[in-house]
N, C-alpha and C positions, 0 to 999 in steps of 0.2 A: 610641219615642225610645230610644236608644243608653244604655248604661251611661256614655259619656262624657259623651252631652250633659246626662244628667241631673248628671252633676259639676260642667258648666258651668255650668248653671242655678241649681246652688247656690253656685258660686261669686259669680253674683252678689249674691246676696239681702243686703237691707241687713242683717238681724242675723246672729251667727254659728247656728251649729245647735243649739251648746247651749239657746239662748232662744224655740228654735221644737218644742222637744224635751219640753217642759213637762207633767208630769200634766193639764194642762186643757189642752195643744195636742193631745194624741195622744188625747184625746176627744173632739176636736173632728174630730181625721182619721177616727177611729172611724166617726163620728159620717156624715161626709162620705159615706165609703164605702157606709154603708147608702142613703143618698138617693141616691147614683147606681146603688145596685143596685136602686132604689124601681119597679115597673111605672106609678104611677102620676105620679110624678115624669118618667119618660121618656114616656110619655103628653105630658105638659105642654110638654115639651120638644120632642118632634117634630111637634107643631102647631106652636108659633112657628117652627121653621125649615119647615116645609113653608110659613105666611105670608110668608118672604121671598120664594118665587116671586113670588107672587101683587104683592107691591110692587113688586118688580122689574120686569112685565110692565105696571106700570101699573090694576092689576085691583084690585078691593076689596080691603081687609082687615080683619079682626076689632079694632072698637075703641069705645070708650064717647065721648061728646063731649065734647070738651077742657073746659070749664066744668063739667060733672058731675063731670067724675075729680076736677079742683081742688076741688069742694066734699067730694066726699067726704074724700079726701085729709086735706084741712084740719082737719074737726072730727076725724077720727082723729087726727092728731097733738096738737091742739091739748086732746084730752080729758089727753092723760100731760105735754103738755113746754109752757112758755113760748117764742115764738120770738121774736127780734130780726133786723130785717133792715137791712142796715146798704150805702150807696152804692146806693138805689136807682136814680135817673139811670140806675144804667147795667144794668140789666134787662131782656134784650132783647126786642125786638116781632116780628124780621126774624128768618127763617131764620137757626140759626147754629149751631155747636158747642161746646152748655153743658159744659165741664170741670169737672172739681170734686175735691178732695181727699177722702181717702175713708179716714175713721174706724172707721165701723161701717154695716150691712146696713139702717138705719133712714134713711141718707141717703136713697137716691132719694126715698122716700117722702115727705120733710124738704124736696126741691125740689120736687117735682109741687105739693106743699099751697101753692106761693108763688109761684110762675113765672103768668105770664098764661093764658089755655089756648089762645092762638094766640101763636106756632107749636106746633102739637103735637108735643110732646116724646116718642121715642121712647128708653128704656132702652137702653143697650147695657151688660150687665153678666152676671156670675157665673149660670151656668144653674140652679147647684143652691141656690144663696141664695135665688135669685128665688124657689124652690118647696119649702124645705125644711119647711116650716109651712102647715099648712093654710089659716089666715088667708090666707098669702100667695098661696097657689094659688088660694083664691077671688077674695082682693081683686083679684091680677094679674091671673088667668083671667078675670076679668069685665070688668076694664078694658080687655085689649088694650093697645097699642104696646109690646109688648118684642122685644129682638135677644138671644138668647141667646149670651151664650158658653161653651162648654166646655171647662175647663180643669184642670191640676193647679193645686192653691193651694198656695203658699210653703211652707206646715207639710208637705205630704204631697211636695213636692219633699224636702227636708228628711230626712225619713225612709226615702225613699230614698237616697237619699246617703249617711247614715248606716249604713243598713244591708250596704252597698257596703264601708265602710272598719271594719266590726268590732263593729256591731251584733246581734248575733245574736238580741236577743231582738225587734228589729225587722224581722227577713226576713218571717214571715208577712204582716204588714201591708202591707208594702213590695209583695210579691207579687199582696196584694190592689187594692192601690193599682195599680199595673200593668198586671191584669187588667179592670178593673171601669168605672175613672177614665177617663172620654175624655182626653185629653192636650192637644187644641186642636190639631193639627198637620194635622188635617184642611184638605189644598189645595182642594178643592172648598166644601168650608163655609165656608172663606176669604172667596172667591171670591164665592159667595151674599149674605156679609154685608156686603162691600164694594157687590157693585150694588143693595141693598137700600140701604143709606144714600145713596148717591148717588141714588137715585130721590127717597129720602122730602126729600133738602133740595132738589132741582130743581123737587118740586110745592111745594114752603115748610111744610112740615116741620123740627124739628130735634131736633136725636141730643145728649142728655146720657151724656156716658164719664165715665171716673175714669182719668186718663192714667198712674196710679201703676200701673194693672196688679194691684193689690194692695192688701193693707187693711195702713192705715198704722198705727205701734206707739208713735207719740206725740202729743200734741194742741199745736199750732202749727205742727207742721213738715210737710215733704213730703219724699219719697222720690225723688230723681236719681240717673241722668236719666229725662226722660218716657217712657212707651211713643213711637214712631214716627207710630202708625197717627192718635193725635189729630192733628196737622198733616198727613197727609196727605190724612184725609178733607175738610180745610178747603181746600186747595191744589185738592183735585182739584175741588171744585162752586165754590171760589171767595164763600163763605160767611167772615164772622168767629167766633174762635174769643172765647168769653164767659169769664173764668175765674172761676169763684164758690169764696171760702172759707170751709170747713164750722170750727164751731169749736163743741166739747161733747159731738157724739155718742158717742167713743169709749168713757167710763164712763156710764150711765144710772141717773139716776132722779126719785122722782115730781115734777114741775113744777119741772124744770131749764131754766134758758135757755139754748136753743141760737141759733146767731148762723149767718146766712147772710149775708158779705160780699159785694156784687157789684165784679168790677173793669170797667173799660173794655172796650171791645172790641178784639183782635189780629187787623189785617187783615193778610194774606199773601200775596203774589202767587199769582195765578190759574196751574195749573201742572199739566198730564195727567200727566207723566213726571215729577217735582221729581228732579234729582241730588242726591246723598247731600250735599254743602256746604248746596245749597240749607234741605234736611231738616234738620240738622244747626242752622243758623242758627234755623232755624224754631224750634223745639226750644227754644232758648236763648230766644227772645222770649220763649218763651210762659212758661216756669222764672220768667225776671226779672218776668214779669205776679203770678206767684205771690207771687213773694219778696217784691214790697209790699204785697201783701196777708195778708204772716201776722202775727200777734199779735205783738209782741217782750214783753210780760210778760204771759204768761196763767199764772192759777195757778187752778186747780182748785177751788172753791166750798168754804166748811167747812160745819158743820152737818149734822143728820143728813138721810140720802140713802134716802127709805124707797122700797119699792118696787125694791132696787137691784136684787138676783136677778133676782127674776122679769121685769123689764123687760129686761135684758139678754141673758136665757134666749129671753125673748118677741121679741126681734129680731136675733137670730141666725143 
C-alpha cells in the first residue's frame, strides 16, 4: 500500500490519531506486530486459508459439531459474564449473514455460546485476534469454522500516517508495521474468501462479520458507514442479513451482563453483479436495522468491577 493510500485510510478512521496514538494503543500495535511475526500464529493462519479451498471445492473441512462448539462455548463464557438475550423471535435457523457490532475480541465467542448450532456459523474476522492467545489457538484450532482476515488494524494504520507527517519517534514501528503486517490487499485471498463464503451459505452454512471493519471505541453506537462486503455477500447467495446488537463487551469484568439483541431479518434482492446505487441502498437498510436496535441510554454498571485487568488482558 502507497504512502498515499495509507493517508487515505487514515483519513477515514472514526477517531482522530491523537486517540489511537495512546501509551496503551501503541502497545497494543507493539503487541500486534510480534503475533504477526509469530511462526506459530502463521502456522494457524495458513491452514485456515489453505481450508478455503477445500470449501470452495465442496470437499471436507476442519470443524467440531455445531452443538459441541455451542456447549462448550457457553460454559466458557458463562463461567466470567451473565448474558441477556433480548428479541429472541428473531434468531435465525435458515442460512444467513449474522452481523454484529463489535466491541471487543470476546464477541464471537459471546455469539457462538447462543446462536442454534444449525446453521453453522463460520467467523469471518481479524487473523491475529483469532490466535493471539494460546487459549484462543487451542479453543479455535479445535473448533474449526474460521475465514481469516488479514489486515492492518486502525491503531497501526494510525502510526503510519503519523509517522509520514512528523513522527519521528514512530518510523521504526511504522517500518515494522510495513514490513511484517499483511495489509489485506491481497487480490487472490480476496478472491478465496469470497468463493469460500458463497459455498459455505449455498450448502446452509452461515458467515458471522462485524461490518464496522473494526473494533468500535464506544458502547451503544456503531461506526458509518458499513464495510461493503456484508451486503454483498448477502446479495450475491441471496440469503438474509441477521443484525444482532452486542452491548457490554467493550469494558470487562467479573459477572457482568452482556446483552445480545437480535433484530429482524434484511432481505435484499438476489443480485450476482449489485451496481454501486443498488450497494449503496443496501448499506443504508442494514445501518437503519442497527440504528433501532442500539441502546439510547446505556450507562455503564457502578460498583466494583473485579477481575477487570485480567479479563480484559485475557480477551484481547
Amino acid at each position: 500500500m502507497t504512502d498515499s493510500a495509507i493517508q487515505k485510510a487514515a483519513s477515514e478512521l472514526a477517531e482522530p490519531l491523537e486517540a489511537l496514538l495512546t501509551p496503551a494503543a501503541l502497545k497494543r500495535v507493539r503487541e500486534g506486530v510480534e503475533v504477526a511475526r509469530s511462526p506459530i500464529v502463521r502456522q494457524f493462519i495458513n491452514q485456515d486459508l489453505q481450508e478455503l479451498s477445500a470449501i470452495a471445492d465442496g470437499t471436507a473441512d476442519h470443524r467440531v459439531s455445531g452443538r459441541f462448539r455451542r456447549w462448550v462455548m457457553r460454559r466458557f463464557i458463562k463461567t466470567f459474564f451473565r448474558v441477556r438475550l433480548e428479541n429472541t423471535q428473531h434468531i435465525p435457523t435458515e442460512p444467513n449473514v449474522l452481523a454484529a457490532n463489535h466491541l471487543g475480541h470476546v464477541d464471537p465467542f459471546l455469539i457462538l455460546a447462543f446462536v442454534p448450532p444449525h446453521p453453522y456459523y463460520y467467523i469471518l474476522g481479524d487473523a491475529r485476534t483469532l490466535y493471539n492467545k494460546r487459549w484462543k489457538r487451542w479453543l479455535v484450532g479445535w473448533a474449526g469454522g474460521v475465514i481469516p482476515l488479514e489486515r492492518w488494524w486502525k491503531e497501526e494504520i494510525a502510526v503510519m500516517a503519523a509517522a509520514e507527517t512528523g513522527r519521528h519517534d514512530l518510523k521504526d514501528l511504522a517500518t515494522d508495521i510495513k514490513h511484517d503486517v499483511p495489509n489485506g490487499s491481497s487480490i487472490h485471498q480476496m478472491r478465496q474468501i469470497d468463493q469460500a463464503v458463497q459455498a459455505l451459505l449455498a450448502r446452509g452454512d452461515g458467515i458471522m462479520l462485524f461490518p464496522e471493519g473494526r473494533l468500535g471505541h464506544q458502547e451503544a453506537q456503531m461506526q458509518f458507514p458499513l464495510k461493503r462486503g456484508t451486503v454483498l455477500y448477502a446479495m450475491r447467495s441471496g440469503v438474509p442479513i441477521t443484525p444482532v446488537f452486542i452491548i457490554g463487551t467493550q469494558d470487562l469484568y467479573w459477572r457482568k451482563r452482556l446483552t445480545l439483541r437480535f433484530g429482524p431479518p434484511v432481505h435484499l434482492p438476489q443480485q450476482q453483479r449489485p451496481k454501486r446505487l443498488d450497494i449503496d441502498a443496501a448499506i443504508e437498510q442494514v445501518e437503519q436495522a442497527f440504528k433501532e436496535l442500539m441502546p439510547s441510554d446505556y450507562q455503564e454498571p457502578k460498583g466494583p468491577k473485579l477481575f477487570r485487568h485480567w479479563l480484559n488482558h485475557l480477551f484481547w
